[in-house]
C-alpha positions in Angstrom: 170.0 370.7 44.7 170.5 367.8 42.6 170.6 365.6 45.1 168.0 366.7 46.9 165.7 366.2 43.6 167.1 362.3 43.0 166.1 361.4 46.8 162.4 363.1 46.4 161.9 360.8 43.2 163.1 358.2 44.8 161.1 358.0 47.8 157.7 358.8 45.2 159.2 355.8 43.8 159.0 353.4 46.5 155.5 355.3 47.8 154.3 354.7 43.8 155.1 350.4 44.4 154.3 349.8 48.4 150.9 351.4 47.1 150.8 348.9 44.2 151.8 346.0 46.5 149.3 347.0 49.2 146.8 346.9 46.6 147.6 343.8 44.5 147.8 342.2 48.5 144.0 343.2 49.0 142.7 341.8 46.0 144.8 338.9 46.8 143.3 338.5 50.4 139.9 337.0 50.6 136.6 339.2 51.5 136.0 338.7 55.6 132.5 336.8 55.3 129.6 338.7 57.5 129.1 337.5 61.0 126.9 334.4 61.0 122.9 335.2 62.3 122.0 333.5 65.8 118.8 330.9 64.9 115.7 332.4 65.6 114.1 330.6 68.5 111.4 328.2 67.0 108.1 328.7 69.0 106.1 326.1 70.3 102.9 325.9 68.7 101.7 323.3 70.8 101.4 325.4 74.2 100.7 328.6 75.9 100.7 329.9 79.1 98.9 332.9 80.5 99.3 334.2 84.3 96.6 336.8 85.5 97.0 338.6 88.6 93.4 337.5 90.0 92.2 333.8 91.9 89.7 332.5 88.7 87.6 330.1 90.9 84.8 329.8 88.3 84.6 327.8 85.3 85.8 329.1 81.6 83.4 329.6 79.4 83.1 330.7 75.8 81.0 333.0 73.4 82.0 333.5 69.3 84.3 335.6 69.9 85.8 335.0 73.2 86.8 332.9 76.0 86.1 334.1 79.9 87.8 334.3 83.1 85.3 335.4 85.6 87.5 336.6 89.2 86.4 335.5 92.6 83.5 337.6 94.4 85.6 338.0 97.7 88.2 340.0 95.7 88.0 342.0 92.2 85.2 339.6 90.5 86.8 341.1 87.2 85.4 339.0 84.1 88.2 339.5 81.3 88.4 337.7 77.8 90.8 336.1 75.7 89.8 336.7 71.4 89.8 333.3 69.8 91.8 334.3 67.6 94.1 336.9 68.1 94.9 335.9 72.1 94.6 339.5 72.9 93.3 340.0 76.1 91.0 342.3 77.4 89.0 343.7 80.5 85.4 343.3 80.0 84.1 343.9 83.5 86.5 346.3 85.8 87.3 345.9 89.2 83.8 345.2 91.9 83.2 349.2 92.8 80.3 350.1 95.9 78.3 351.0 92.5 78.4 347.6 91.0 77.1 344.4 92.2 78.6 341.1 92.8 79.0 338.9 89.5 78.4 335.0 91.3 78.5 333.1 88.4 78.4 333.5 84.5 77.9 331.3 81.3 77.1 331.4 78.1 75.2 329.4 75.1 77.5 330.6 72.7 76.0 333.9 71.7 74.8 335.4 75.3 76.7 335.6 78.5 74.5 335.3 81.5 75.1 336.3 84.8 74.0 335.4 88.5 74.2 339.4 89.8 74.0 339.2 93.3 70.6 340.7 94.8 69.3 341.2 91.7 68.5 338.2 90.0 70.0 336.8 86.2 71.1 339.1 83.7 71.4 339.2 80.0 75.1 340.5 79.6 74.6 344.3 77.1 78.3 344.2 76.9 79.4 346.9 78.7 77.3 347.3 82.4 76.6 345.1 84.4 74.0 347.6 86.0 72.5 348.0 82.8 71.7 344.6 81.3 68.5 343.5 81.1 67.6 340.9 83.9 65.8 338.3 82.6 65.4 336.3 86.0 64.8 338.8 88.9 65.4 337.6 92.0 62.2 337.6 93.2 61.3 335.0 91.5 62.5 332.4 93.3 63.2 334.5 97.0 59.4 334.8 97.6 59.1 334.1 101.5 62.6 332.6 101.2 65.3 334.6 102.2 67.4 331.4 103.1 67.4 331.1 99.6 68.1 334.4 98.0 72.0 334.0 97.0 71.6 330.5 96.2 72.6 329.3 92.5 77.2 329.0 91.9 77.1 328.2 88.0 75.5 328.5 85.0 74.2 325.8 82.3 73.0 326.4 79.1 71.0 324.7 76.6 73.0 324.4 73.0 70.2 326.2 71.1 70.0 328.7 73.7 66.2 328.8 74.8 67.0 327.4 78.4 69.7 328.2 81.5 70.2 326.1 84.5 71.4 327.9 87.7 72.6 325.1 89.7 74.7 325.1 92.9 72.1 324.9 96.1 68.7 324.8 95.1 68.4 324.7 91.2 66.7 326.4 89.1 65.5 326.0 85.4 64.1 328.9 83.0 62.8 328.6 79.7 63.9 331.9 77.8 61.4 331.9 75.3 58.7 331.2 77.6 60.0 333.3 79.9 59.1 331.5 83.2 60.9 328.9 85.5 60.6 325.5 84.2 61.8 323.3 87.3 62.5 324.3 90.8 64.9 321.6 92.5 66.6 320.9 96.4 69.9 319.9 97.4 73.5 320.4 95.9 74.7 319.8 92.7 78.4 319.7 91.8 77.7 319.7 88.0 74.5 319.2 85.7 74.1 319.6 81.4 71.0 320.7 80.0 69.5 319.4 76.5 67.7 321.1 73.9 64.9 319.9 74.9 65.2 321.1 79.0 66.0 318.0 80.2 68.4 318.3 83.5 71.3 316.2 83.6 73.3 316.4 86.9 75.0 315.2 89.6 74.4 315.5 93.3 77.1 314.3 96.2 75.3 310.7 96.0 72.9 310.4 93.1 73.0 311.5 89.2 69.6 312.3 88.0 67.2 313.4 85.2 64.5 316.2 85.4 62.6 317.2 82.3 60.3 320.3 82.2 58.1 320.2 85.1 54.5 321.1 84.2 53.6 323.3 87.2 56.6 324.2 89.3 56.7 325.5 93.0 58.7 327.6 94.4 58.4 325.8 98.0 61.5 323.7 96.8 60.9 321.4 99.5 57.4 320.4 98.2 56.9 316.8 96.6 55.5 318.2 94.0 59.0 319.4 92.7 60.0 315.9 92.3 57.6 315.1 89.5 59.0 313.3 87.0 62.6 313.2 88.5 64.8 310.1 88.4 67.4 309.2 90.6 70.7 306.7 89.8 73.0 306.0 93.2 76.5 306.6 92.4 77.9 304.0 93.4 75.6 301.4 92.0 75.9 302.5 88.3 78.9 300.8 86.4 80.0 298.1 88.0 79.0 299.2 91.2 82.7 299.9 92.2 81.9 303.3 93.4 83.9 306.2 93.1 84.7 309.9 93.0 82.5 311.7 90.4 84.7 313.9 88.4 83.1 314.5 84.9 80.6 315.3 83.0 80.0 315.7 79.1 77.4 316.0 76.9 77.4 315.0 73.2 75.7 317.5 71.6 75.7 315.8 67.6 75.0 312.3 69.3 72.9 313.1 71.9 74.6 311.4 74.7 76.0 312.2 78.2 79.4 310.6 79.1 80.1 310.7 83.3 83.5 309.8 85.1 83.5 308.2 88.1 85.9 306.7 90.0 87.7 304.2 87.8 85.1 304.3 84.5 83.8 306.4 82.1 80.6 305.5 81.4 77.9 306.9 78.7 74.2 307.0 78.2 71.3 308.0 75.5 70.7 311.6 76.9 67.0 310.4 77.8 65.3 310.4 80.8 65.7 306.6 81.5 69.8 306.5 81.4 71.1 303.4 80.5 74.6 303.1 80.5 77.4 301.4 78.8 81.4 301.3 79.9 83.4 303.0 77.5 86.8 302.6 80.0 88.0 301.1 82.9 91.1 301.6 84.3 93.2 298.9 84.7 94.9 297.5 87.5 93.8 298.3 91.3 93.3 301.4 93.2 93.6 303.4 90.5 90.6 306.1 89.9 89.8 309.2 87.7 90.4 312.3 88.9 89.5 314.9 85.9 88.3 314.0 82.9 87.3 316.1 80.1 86.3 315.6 76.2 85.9 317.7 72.8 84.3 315.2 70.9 87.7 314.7 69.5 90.2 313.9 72.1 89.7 312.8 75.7 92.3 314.2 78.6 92.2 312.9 81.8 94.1 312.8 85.2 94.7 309.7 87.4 95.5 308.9 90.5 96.9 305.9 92.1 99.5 307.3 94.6 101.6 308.9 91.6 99.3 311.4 89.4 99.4 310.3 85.2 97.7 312.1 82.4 96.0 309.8 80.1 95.2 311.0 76.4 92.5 309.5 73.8 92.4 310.4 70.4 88.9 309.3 70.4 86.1 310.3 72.3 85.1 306.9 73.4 88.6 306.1 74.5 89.5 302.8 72.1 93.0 302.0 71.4 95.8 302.7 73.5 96.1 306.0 75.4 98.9 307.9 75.5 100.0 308.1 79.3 102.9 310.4 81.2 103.6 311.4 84.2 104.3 315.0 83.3 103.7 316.9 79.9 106.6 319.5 79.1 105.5 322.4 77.6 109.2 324.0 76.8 108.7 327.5 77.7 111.1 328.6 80.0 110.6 330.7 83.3 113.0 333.2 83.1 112.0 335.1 86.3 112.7 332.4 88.9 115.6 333.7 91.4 119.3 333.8 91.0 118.5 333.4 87.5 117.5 329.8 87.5 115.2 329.0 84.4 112.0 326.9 84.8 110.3 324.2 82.2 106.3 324.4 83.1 104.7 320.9 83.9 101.5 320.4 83.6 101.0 318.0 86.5 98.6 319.9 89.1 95.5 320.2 87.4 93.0 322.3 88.9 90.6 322.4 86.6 90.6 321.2 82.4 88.8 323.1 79.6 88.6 322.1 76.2 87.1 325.3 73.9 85.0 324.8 70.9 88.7 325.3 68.7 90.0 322.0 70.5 92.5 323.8 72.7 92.8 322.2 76.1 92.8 324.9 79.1 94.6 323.6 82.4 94.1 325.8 85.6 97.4 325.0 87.5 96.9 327.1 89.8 94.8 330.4 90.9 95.5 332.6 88.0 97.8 330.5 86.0 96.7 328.5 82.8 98.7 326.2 80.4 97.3 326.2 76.8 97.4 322.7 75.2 97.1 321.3 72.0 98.8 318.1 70.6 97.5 319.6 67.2 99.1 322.4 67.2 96.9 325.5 69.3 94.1 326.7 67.1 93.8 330.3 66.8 95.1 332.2 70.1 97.9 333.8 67.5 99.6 336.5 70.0 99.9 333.6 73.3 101.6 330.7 71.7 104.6 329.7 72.6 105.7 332.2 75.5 104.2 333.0 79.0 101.9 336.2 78.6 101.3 338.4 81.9 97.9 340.2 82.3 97.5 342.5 85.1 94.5 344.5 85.7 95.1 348.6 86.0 95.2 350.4 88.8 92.3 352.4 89.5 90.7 354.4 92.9 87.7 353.5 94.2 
């Protein structure tokens, strides 16, 4: 029994001091540190991109709040809107039903959206139906005896203090809001006109840029001389210095009063009067070398180039002095994680549809039919929810 007692204290014993050792080894051993945190990803602020599942063959445009994609009229002709300051995106006019008519065209002053409705005439946006905005230009007005002529106008102008709308494509027309009558009836084709405060047209045909202030009795034969009172015409290829070209921009300066015009290889501006008279701001340098976009903010200009290898110039400046800034490609850094076998993708903007610079200074570049790259060198003003990433929007599903 004695025995038995001296080996159980014993073996407490050595329990007792492996217990103590164990211990005095712990505090000895230093405290594991806590796993290191991955980096988060720094976002680009300088780009966006946003993919919509719809061919935008129309123009942007802009209100206070918003800006607008308005969907071809062969398919959905959806208008949806991206806030100016969020990025959220939103669907203002749902898919074309048998119920609701064809949206042609749409633009806005900055307050009002106006739309070509087809059959009906130009409406006065409420907000919610199309059906239900007020039209403000009925269609008869201008399709008396001419039924050649009753789906005519593509875009939308609008004066900067609102009182006047240009619907321009085949056949213009001009209407003065507070008036409420058509101002000007015009002929012919026009790829892209400007209207000023005071009504004066601004535009450009295939061949020929031209003025066209407020005509004091308008027609509606649009082939009658009479329509051509006090219109003047300026041949393409002799303005400059006369080396011709493609026309592809046009910009007014609102503050300054003054339209700037690409074509070909210059970018030329004039007093927005009547009587243009222009100066060069740039030529390009070098031979065969022409314009091929061009679009200004007031701020910066962005412009494409072509001389057998497309380049992307960039001013600081609106009337391109100094040095531009030229590349053949601008990276955004957002990677395409969707491409197959898992490749990843750096967007480029080097196909540019179409350029948009909104009232913030963000540069919009259509690169395709529903795919636009958001750029600013600045940093991208406002647009909080879009930057850095690529941001889907699909329109719902819904029955006829």
């Amino acid at each position: 029994m004695k025995q038995t007692l001296k080996i159980m204290a014993a073996a407490l014993l050595i329990s007792a001091f492996s217990v103590q050792s164990a211990s005095a080894q712990a505090k000895r051993r230093p405290a594991a540190k806590p796993a290191a945190k991955k980096p988060a990803q720094k976002v680009n602020n300088n780009f966006a991109i946003i993919e919509l599942d719809e061919w935008i063959n129309q123009p942007l445009f802009e209100d206070e709040e918003n800006v607008y994609f308005l969907g071809i009229r062969h398919s959905e002709n959806t208008l949806r809107a991206v806030n100016k300051l969020t990025g959220d995106i939103k669907l203002v006019v749902p898919k074309k039903k048998r119920a609701r008519p064809i949206i042609n065209c749409a633009g806005s002053d900055g307050k009002n959206i106006y739309m070509r409705v087809e059959n009906k005439g130009v409406a006065r946006f409420n907000g919610t139906d199309v059906n239900t905005s007020e039209l403000v230009l009925e269609q008869s007005e201008w399709n008396k005896g001419f039924l050649l002529f009753g789906n005519r106008g593509s875009h939308i102008a609008c004066s900067p203090n609102g009182r006047y709308f240009l619907l321009y494509g085949d056949s213009p027309i001009e209407y003065d809001l507070e008036a409420k009558k058509v101002v000007r009836h015009g002929v012919g084709g026009i790829q892209k006109a400007v209207i000023t405060n005071d009504g004066l047209q601004i535009a450009i045909e295939y061949y020929n840029m031209y003025t066209a202030p407020i005509h004091p009795n308008p027609t509606i034969d649009t082939g009658s001389p009479k329509n051509a009172v006090g219109k003047k015409e300026y041949k393409l290829d002799k303005i400059g210095n006369g080396a011709g070209g493609s026309f592809c921009g046009l910009w007014y300066d609102v503050p300054a009063d003054t339209v700037y015009v690409a074509l070909g290889e210059q970018v030329l501006k004039s007093p927005a009067k009547p009587d243009l008279k222009f100066e060069e701001v740039y030529c390009l340098p070098g031979e065969n070398k022409q314009f091929t976009n061009y679009v200004c903010n007031g701020q910066r200009v962005f412009a494409l180039t072509d001389n057998y290898e497309k380049k992307i110039y960039e001013w600081d400046n609106k009337d391109m002095k100094g040095a531009p800034k030229i590349s053949k490609e601008i990276d955004t850094g957002i990677i395409d994680k969707r491409h197959w076998e898992g490749n990843t993708t750096t967007m480029k903007i080097s196909d540019a549809q179409r350029l948009y610079y909104d009232k913030a200074g963000n540069l919009w570049v259509q690169v395709n039919d529903g795919r636009f790259i958001i750029y600013n060198p600045d940093g991208i003003k406002g647009l909080t929810n879009l930057k850095g990433k690529i941001t889907e929007n699909k329109l719902p599903k819904e029955e006829d």
